[in-house]
Each structure stands twice: as structure tokens, then as C-alpha cells.
mmCIF entry with sequence, helices, sheets and N, C-alpha, C, O atoms, coordinates in Angstrom:
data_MODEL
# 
_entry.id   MODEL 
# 
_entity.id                         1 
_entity.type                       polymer 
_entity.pdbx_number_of_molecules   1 
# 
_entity_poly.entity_id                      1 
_entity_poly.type                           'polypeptide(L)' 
_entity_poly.nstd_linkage                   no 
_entity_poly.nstd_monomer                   no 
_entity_poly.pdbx_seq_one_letter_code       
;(UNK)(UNK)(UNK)(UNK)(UNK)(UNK)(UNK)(UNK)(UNK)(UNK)(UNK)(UNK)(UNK)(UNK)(UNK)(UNK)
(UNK)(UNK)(UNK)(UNK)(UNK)(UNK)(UNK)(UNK)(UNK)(UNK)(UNK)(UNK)(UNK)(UNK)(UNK)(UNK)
(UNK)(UNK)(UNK)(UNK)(UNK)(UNK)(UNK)(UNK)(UNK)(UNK)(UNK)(UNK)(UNK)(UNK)
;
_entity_poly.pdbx_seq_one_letter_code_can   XXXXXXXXXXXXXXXXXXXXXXXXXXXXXXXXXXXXXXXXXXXXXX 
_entity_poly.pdbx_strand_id                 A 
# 
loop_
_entity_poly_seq.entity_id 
_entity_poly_seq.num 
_entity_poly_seq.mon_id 
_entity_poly_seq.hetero 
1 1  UNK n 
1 2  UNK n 
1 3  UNK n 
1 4  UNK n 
1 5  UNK n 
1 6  UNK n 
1 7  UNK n 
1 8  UNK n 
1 9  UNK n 
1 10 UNK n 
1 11 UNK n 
1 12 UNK n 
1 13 UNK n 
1 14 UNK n 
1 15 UNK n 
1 16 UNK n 
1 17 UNK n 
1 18 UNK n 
1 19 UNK n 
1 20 UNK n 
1 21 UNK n 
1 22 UNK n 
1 23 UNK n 
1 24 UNK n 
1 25 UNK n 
1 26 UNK n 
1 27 UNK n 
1 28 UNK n 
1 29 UNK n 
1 30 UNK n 
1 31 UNK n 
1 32 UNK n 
1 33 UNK n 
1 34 UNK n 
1 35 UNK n 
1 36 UNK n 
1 37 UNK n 
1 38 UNK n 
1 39 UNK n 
1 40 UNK n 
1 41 UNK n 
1 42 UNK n 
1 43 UNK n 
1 44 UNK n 
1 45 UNK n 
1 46 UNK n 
# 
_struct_asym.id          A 
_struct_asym.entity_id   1 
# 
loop_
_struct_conf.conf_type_id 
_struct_conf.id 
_struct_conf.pdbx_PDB_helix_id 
_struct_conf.beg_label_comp_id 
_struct_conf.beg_label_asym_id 
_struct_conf.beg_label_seq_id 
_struct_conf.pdbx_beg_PDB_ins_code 
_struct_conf.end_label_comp_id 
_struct_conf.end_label_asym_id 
_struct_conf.end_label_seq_id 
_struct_conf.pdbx_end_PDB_ins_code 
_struct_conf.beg_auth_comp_id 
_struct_conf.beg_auth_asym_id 
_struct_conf.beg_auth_seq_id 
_struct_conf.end_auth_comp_id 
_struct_conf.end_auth_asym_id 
_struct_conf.end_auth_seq_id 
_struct_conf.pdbx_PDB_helix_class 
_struct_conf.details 
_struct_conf.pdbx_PDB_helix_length 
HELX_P HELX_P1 AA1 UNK A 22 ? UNK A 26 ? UNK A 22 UNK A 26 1 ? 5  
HELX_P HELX_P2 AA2 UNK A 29 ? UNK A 45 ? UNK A 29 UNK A 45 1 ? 17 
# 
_struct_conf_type.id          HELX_P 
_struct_conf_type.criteria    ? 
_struct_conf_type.reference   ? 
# 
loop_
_atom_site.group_PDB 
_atom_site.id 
_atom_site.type_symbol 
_atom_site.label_atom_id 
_atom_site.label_alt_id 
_atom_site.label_comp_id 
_atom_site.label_asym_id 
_atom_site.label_entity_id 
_atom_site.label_seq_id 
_atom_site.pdbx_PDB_ins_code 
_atom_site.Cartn_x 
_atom_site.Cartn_y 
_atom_site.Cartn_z 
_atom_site.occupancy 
_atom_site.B_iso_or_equiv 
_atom_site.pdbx_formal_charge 
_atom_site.auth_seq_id 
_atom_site.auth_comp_id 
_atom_site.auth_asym_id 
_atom_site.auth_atom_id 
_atom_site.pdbx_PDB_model_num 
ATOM 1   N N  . UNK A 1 1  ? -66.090 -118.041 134.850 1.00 0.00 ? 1  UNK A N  1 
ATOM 2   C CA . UNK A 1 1  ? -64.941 -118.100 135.726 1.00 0.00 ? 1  UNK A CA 1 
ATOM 3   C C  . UNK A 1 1  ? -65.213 -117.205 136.926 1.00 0.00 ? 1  UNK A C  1 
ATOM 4   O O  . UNK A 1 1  ? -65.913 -116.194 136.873 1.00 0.00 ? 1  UNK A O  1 
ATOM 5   N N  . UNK A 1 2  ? -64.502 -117.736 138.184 1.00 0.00 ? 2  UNK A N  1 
ATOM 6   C CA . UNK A 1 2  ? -65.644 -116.971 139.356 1.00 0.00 ? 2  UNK A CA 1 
ATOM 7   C C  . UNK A 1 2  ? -64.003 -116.268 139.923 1.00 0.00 ? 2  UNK A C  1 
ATOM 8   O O  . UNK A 1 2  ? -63.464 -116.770 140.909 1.00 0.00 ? 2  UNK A O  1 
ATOM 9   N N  . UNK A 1 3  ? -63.537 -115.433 139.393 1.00 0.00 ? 3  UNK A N  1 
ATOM 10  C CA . UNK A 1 3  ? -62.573 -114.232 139.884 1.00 0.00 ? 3  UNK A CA 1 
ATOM 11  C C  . UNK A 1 3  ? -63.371 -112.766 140.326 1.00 0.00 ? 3  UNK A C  1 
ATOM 12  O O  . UNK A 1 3  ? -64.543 -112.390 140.291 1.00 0.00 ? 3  UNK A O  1 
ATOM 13  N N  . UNK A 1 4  ? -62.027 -112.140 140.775 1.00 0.00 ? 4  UNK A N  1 
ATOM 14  C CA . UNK A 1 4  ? -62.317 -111.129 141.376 1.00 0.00 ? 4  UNK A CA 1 
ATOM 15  C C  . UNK A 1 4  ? -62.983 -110.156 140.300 1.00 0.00 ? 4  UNK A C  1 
ATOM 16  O O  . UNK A 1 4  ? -64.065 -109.725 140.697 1.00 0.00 ? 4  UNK A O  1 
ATOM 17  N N  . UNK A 1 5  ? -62.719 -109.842 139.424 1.00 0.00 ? 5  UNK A N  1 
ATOM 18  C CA . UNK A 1 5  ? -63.392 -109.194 138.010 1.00 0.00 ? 5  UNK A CA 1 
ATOM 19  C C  . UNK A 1 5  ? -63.177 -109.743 136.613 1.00 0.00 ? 5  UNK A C  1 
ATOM 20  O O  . UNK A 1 5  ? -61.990 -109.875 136.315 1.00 0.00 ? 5  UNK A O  1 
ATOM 21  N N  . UNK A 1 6  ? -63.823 -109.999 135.940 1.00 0.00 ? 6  UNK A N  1 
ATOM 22  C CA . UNK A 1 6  ? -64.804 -110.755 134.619 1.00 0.00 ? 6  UNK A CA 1 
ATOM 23  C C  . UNK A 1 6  ? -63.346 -110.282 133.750 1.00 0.00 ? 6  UNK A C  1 
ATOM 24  O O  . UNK A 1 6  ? -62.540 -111.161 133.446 1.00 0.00 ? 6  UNK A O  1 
ATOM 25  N N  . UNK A 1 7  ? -63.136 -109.095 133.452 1.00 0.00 ? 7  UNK A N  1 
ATOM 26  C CA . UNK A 1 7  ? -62.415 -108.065 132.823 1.00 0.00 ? 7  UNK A CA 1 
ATOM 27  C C  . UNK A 1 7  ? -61.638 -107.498 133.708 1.00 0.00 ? 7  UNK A C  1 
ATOM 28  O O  . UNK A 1 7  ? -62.127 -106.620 134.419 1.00 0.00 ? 7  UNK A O  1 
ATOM 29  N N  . UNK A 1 8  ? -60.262 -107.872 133.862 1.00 0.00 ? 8  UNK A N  1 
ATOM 30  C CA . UNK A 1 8  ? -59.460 -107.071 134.600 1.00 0.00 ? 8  UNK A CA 1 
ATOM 31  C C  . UNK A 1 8  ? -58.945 -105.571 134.091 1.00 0.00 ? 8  UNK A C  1 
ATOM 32  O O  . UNK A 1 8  ? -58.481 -104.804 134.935 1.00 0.00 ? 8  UNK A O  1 
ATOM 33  N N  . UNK A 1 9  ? -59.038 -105.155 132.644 1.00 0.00 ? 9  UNK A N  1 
ATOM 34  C CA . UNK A 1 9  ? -58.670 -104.260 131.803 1.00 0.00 ? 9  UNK A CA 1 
ATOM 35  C C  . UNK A 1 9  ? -59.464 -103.185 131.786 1.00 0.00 ? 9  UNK A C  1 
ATOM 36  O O  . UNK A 1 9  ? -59.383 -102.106 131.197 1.00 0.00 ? 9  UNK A O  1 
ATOM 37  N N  . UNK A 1 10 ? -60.437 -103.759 132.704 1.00 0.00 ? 10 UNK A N  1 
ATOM 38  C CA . UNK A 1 10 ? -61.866 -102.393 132.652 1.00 0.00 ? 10 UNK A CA 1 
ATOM 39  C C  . UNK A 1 10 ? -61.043 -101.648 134.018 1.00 0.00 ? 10 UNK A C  1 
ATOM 40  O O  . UNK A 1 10 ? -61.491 -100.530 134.274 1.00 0.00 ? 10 UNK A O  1 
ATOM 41  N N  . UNK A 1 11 ? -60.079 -102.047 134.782 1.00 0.00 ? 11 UNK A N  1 
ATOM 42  C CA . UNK A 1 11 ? -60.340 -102.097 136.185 1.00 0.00 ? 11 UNK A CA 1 
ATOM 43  C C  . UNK A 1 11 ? -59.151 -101.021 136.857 1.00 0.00 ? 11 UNK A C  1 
ATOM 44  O O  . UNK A 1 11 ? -58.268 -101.473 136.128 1.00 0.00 ? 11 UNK A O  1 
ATOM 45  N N  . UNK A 1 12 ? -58.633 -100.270 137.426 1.00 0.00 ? 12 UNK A N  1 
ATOM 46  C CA . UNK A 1 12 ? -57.743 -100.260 137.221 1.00 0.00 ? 12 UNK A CA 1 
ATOM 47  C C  . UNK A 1 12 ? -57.203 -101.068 138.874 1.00 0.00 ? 12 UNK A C  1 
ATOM 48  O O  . UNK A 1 12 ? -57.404 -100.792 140.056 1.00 0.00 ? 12 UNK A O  1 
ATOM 49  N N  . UNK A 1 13 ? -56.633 -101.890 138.323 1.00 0.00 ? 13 UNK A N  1 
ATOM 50  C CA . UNK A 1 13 ? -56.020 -103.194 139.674 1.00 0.00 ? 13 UNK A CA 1 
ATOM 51  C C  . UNK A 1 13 ? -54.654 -103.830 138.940 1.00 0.00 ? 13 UNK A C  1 
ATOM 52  O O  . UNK A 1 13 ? -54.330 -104.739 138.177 1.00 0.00 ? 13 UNK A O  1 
ATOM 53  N N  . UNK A 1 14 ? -54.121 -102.804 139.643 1.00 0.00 ? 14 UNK A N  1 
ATOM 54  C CA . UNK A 1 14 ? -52.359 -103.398 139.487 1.00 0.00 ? 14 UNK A CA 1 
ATOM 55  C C  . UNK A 1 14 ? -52.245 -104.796 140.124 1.00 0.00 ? 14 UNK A C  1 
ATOM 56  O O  . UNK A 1 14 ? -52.249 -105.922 139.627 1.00 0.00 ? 14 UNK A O  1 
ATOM 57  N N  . UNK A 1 15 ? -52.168 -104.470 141.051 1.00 0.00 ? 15 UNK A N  1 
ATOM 58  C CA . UNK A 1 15 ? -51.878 -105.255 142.181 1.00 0.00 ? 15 UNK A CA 1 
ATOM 59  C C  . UNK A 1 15 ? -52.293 -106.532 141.892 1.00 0.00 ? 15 UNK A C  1 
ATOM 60  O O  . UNK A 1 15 ? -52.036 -107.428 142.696 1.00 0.00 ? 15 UNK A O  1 
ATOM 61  N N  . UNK A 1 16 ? -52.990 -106.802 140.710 1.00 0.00 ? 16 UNK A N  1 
ATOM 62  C CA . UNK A 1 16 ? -53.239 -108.233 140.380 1.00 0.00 ? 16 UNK A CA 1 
ATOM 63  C C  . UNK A 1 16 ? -52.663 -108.641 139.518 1.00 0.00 ? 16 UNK A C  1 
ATOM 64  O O  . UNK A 1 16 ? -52.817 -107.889 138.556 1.00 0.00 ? 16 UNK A O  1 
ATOM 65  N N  . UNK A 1 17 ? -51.734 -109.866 139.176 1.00 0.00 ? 17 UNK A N  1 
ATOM 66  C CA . UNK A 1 17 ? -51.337 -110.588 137.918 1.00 0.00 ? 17 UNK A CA 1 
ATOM 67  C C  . UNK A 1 17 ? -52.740 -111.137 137.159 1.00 0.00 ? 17 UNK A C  1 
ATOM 68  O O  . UNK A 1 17 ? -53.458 -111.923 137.777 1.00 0.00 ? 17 UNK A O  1 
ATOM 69  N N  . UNK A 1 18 ? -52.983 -110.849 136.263 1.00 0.00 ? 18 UNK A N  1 
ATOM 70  C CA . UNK A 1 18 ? -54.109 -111.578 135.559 1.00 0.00 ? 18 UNK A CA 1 
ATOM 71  C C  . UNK A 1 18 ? -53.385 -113.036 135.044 1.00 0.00 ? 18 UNK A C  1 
ATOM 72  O O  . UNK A 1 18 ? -53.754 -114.150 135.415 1.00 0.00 ? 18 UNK A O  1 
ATOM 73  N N  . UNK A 1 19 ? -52.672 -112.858 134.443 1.00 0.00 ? 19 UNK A N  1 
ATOM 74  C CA . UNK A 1 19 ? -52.201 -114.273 134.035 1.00 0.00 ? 19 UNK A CA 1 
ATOM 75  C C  . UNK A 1 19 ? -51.606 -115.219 135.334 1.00 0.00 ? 19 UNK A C  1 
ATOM 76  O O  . UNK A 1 19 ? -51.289 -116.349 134.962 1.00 0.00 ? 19 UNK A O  1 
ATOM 77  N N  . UNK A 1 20 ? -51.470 -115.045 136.286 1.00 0.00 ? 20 UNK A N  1 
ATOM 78  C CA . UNK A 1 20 ? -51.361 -115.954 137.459 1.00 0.00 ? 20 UNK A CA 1 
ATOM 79  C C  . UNK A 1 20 ? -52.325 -115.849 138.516 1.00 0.00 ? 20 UNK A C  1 
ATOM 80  O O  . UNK A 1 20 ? -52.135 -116.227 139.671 1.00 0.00 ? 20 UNK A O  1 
ATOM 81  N N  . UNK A 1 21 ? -53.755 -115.121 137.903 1.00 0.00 ? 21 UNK A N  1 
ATOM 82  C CA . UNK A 1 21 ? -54.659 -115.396 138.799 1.00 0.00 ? 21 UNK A CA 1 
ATOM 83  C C  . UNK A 1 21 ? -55.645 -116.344 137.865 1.00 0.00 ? 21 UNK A C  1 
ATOM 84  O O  . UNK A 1 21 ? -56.575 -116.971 138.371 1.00 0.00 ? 21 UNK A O  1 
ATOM 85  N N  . UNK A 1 22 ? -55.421 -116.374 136.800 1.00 0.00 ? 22 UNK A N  1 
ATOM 86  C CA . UNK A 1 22 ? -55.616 -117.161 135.681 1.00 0.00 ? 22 UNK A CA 1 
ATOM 87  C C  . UNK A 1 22 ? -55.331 -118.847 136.068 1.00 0.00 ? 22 UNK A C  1 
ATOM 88  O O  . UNK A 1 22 ? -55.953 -119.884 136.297 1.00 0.00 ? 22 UNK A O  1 
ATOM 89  N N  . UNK A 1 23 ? -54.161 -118.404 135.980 1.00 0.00 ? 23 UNK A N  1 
ATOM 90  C CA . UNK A 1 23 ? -53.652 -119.679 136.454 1.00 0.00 ? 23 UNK A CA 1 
ATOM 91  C C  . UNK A 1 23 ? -53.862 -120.679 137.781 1.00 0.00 ? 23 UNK A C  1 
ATOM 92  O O  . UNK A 1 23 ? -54.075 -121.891 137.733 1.00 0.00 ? 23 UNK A O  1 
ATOM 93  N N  . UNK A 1 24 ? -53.738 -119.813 139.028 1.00 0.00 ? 24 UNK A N  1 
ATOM 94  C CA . UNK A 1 24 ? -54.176 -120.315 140.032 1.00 0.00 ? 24 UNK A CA 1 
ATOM 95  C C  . UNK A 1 24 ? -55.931 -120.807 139.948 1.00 0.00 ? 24 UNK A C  1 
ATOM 96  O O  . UNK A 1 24 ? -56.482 -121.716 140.569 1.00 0.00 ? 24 UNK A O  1 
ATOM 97  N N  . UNK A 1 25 ? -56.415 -120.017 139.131 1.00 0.00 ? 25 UNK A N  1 
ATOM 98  C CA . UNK A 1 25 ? -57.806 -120.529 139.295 1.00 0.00 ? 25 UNK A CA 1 
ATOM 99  C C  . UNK A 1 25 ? -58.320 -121.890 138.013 1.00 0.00 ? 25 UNK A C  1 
ATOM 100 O O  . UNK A 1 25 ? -59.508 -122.209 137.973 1.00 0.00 ? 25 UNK A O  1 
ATOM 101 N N  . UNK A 1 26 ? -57.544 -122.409 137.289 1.00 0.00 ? 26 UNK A N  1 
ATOM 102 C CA . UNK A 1 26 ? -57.557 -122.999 136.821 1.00 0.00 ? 26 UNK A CA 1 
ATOM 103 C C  . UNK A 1 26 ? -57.184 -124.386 137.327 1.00 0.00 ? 26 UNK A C  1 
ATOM 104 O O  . UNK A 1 26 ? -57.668 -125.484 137.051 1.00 0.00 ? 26 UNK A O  1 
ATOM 105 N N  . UNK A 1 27 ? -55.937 -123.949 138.350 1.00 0.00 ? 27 UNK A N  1 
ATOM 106 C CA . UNK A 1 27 ? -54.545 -125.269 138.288 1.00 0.00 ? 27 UNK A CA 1 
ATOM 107 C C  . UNK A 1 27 ? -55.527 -125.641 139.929 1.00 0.00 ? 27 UNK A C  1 
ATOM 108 O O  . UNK A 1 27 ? -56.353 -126.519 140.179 1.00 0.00 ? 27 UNK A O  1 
ATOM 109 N N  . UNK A 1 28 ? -54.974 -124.567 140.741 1.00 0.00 ? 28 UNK A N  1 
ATOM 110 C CA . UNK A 1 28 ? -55.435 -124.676 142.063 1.00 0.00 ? 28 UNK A CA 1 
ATOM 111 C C  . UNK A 1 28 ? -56.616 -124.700 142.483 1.00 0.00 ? 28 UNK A C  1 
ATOM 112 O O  . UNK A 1 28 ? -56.828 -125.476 143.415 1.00 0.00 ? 28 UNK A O  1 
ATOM 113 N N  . UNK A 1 29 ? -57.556 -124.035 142.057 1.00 0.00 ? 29 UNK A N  1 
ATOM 114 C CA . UNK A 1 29 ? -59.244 -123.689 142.449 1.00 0.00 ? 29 UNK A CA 1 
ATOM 115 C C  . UNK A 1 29 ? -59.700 -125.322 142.478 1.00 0.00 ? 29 UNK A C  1 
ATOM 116 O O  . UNK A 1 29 ? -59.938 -125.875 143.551 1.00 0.00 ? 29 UNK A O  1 
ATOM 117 N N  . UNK A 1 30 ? -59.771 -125.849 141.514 1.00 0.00 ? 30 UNK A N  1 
ATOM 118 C CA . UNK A 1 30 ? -60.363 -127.576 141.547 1.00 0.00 ? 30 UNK A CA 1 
ATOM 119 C C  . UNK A 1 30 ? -59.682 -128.560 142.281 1.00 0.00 ? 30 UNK A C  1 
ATOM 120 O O  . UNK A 1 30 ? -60.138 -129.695 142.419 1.00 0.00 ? 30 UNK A O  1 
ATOM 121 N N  . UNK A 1 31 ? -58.741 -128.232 142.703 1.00 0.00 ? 31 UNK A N  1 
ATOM 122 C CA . UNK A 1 31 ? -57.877 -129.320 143.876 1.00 0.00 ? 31 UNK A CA 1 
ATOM 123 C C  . UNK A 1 31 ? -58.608 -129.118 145.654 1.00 0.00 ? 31 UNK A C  1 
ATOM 124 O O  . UNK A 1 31 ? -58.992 -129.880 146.540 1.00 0.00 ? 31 UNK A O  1 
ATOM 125 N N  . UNK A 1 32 ? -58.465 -127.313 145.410 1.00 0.00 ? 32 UNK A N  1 
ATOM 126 C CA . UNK A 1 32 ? -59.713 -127.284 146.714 1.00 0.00 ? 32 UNK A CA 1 
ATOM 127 C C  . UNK A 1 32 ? -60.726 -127.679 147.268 1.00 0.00 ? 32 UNK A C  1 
ATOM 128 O O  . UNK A 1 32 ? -61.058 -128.035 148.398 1.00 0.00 ? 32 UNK A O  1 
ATOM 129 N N  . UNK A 1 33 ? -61.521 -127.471 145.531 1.00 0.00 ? 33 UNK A N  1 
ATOM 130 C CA . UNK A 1 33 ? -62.652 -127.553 145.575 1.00 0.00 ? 33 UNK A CA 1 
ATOM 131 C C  . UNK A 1 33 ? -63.470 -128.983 146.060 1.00 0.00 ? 33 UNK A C  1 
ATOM 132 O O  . UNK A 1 33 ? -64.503 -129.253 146.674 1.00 0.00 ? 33 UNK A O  1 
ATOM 133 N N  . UNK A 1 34 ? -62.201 -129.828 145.304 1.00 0.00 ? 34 UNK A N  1 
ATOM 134 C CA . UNK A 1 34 ? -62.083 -131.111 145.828 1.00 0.00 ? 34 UNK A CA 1 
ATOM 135 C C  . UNK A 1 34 ? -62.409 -131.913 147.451 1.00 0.00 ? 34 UNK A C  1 
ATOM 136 O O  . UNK A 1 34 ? -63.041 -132.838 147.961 1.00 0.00 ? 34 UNK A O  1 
ATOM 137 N N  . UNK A 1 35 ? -61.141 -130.405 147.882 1.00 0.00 ? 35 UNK A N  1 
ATOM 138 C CA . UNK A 1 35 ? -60.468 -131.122 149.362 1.00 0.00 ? 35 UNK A CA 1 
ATOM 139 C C  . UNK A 1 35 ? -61.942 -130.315 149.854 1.00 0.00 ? 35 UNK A C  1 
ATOM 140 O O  . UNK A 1 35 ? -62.548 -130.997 150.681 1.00 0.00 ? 35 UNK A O  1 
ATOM 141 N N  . UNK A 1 36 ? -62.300 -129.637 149.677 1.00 0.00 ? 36 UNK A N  1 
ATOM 142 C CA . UNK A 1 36 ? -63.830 -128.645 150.433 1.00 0.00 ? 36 UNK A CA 1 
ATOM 143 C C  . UNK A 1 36 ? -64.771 -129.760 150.548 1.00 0.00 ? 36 UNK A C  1 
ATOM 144 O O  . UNK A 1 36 ? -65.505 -129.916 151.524 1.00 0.00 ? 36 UNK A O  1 
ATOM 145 N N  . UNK A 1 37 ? -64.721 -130.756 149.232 1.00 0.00 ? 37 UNK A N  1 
ATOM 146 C CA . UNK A 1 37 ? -66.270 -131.462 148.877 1.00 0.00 ? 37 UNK A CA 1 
ATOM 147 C C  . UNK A 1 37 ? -65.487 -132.649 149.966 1.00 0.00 ? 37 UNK A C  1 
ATOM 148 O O  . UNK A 1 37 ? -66.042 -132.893 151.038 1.00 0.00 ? 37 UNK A O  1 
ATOM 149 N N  . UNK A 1 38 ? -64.057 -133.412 149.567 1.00 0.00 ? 38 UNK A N  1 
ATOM 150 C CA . UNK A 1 38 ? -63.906 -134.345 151.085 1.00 0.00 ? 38 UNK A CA 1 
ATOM 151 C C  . UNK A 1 38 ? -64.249 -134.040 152.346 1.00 0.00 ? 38 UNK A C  1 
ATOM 152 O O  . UNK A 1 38 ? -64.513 -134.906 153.180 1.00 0.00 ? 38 UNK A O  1 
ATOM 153 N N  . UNK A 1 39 ? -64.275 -132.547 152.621 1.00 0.00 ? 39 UNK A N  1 
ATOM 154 C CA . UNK A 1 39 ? -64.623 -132.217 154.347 1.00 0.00 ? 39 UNK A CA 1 
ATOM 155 C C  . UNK A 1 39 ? -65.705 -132.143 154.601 1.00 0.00 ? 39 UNK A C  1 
ATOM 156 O O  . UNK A 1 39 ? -66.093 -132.313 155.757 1.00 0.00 ? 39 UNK A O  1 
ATOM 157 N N  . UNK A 1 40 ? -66.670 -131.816 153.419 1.00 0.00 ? 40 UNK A N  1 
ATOM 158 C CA . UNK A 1 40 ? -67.790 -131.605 154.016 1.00 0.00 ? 40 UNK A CA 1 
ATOM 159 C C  . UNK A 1 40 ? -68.656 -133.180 154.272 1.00 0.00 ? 40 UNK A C  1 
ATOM 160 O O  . UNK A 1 40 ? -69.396 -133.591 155.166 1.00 0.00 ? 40 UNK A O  1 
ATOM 161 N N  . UNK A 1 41 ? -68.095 -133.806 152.916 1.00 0.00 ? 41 UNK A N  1 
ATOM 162 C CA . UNK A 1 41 ? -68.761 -135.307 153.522 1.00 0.00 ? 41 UNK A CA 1 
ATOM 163 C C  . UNK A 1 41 ? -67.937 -135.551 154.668 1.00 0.00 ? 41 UNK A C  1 
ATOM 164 O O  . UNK A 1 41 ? -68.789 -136.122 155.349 1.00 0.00 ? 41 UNK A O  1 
ATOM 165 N N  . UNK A 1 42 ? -66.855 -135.543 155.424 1.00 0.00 ? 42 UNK A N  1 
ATOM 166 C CA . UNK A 1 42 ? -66.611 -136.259 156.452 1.00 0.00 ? 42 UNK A CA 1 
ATOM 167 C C  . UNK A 1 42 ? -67.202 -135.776 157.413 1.00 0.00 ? 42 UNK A C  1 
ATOM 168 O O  . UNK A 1 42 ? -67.875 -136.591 158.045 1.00 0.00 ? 42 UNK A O  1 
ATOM 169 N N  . UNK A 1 43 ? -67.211 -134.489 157.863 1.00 0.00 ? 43 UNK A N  1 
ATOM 170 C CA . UNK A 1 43 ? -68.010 -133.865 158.629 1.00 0.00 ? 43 UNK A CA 1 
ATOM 171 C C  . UNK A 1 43 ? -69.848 -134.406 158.290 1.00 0.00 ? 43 UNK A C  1 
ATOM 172 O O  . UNK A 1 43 ? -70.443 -134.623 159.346 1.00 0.00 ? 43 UNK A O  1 
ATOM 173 N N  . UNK A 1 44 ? -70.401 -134.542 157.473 1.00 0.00 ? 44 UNK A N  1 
ATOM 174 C CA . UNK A 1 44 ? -71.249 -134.978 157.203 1.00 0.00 ? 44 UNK A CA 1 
ATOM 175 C C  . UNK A 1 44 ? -71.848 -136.355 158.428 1.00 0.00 ? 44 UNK A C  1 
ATOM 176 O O  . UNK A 1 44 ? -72.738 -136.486 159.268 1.00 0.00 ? 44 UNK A O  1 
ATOM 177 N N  . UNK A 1 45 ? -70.734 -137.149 157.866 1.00 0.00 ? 45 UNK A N  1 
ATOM 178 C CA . UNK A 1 45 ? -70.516 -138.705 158.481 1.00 0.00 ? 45 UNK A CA 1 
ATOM 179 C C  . UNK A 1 45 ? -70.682 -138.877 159.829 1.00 0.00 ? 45 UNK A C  1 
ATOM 180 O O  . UNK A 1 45 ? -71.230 -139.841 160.363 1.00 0.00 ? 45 UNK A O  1 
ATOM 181 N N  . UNK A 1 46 ? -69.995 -137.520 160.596 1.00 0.00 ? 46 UNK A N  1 
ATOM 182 C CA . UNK A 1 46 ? -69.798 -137.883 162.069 1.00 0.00 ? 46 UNK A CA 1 
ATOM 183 C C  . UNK A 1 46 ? -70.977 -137.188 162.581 1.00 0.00 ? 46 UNK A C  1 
ATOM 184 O O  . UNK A 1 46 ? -71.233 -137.211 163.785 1.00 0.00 ? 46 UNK A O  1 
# 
């Protein structure tokens, strides 16, 4: 999983929800990753 740290518990980082950075990188990360791989082929194209 490609987050900000492997182990958030080693860390000390409030400021982060682990369980909704969890989440976002699960739910959201592959919808991007998606729209990243559409731009680069269109840009590709032209």
C-alpha cells in the first residue's frame, strides 16, 4: 500500500486519520489512477 507511512503507530502523526486514509486509498486512489491512465493516453494521441 503506497501511503504516507507503512505503520502509522510507529509515528507520532496525529494529524492523520488512519482509517480514512485507509479508506481514501482504497475507494479513491484507483478511480484516479484510472482518470491519470485516460490522460495520459489522450495526450499520447495528439
Amino acid at each position: 500500500m503506497k501511503v504516507q507511512f507503512e505503520d502509522y503507530s510507529k509515528y507520532a502523526a496525529d494529524m492523520f486519520d488512519v482509517g480514512e486514509r485507509n479508506s481514501i486509498y482504497e475507494n479513491r486512489f484507483p478511480a484516479d489512477l484510472q482518470k491519470a491512465f485516460e490522460m495520459g493516453a489522450r495526450l499520447v494521441e495528439k
